[in-house]
Each structure stands twice: as structure tokens, then as C-alpha cells.
N, C-alpha and C positions, 0 to 999 in steps of 0.2 A: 204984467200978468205972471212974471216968472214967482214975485212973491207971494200971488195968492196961492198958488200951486203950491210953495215952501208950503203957506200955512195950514193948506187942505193937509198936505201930508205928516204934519206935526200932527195936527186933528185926528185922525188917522192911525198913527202911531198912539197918541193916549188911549185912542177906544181901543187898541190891541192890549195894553197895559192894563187898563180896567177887568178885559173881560179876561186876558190868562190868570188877574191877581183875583179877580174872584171866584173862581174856578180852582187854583189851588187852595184858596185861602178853607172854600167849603170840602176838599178835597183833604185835605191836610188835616181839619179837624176830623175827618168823621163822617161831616152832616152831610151827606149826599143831595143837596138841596138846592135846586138854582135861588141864586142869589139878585140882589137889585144891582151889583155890581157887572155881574155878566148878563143882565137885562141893558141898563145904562151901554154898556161895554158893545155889543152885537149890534144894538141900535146907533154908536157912532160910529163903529168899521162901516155898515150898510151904508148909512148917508156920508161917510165922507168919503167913502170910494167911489158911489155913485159921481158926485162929484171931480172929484181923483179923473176916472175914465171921461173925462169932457177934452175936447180940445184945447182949450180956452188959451187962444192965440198958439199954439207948440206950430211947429213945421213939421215936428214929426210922428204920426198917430200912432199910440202904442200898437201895441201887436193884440189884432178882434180874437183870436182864440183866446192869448192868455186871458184876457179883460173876464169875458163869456165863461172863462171856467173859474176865475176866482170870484167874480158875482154868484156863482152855482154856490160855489163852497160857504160862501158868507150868507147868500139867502135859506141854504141847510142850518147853517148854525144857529142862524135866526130864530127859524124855525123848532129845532131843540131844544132851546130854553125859553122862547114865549111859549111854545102850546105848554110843556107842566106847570107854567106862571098861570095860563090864563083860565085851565083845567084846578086852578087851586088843589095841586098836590100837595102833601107835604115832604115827599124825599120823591129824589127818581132810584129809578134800578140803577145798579152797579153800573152796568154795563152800557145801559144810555151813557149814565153820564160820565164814564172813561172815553163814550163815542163823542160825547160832546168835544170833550180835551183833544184827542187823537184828532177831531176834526181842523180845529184850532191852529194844532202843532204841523198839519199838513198845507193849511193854507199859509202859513207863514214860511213853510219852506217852498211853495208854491212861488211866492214872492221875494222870496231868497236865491232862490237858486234857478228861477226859469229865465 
């Protein structure tokens, strides 16, 4: 079990890759724009965290608050770049999408340092 767990978290780890590189990448040029990068990206943190927070054989269960508040944070993110995808915008505001990043950069310290 201990390797599927690696794997999930390898999993995991690239959907954080995708969605910070897509995110700077639109960030960096200009285009204010959710991308299919941080679509793809949001969509692998969700499901392989879901996953991630399973027991699957551990002896010892993570800790219910952090789990409950990094699911908040990942189901918000989610949520910030599917609805301008699905509302077919073509740029967000500024300030969405610095919220998008900001949100990003807190869940990963989230998981860093709690």
C-alpha cells in the first residue's frame, strides 16, 4: 500500500506543477486568462488528494482538520478557474486571478508547513 500512496502523491505533486505553471505562465505574459493547464492542474490536486486523504492500510490517520481545510482550499481553487472556463470568459480580473495564485501559494504552504 505504502507504494500506491508514493504514487498518489507523485500524482499530486504534478497537478501542483501544472496548475502553479499555468498560472504563471498566463501570469507572466499578460493574458489574464485561465488556462487548460490550470483546468487539467486543479482537476488532478482534487482527485488525487481526495484520494491522498484515504487510509489505505496507514496505522496512522492524518490529522481531520488539516485534511477538511486543504479540501476547502482545493475545492475553492477549483472553483476559480472552472466557473470563468465554464462562463466562457475571455480574461478574468486582475484581482480574481492574483486570488487564484495567492490561493495556490497558501495551500501549498498549508502543506508545507502545517
Amino acid at each position: 500500500m505504502e507504494l500506491v500512496h508514493l504514487i498518489l502523491r507523485y500524482i499530486h505533486l504534478i497537478g501542483f506543477g501544472i496548475l502553479i505553471g499555468g498560472w504563471l505562465t498566463a501570469y507572466l505574459s499578460k493574458r489574464l486568462q485561465v488556462n487548460m493547464a490550470m483546468l487539467w492542474g486543479s482537476a488532478i490536486q482534487l482527485g488525487s488528494g481526495i484520494f491522498l486523504s484515504a487510509p489505505l492500510g496507514r496505522d496512522v490517520m492524518p490529522d481531520g482538520l488539516k485534511l477538511v481545510v486543504k479540501a476547502l482550499l482545493a475545492l475553492i481553487i477549483a472553483v476559480m478557474v472552472w466557473v470563468p472556463y465554464l462562463k466562457k470568459r475571455d480574461s478574468s480580473s486582475k484581482g480574481h486571478f492574483l486570488a487564484i495564485g495567492g490561493t495556490i501559494l497558501v495551500t501549498v504552504g498549508v502543506a508545507v508547513f502545517w
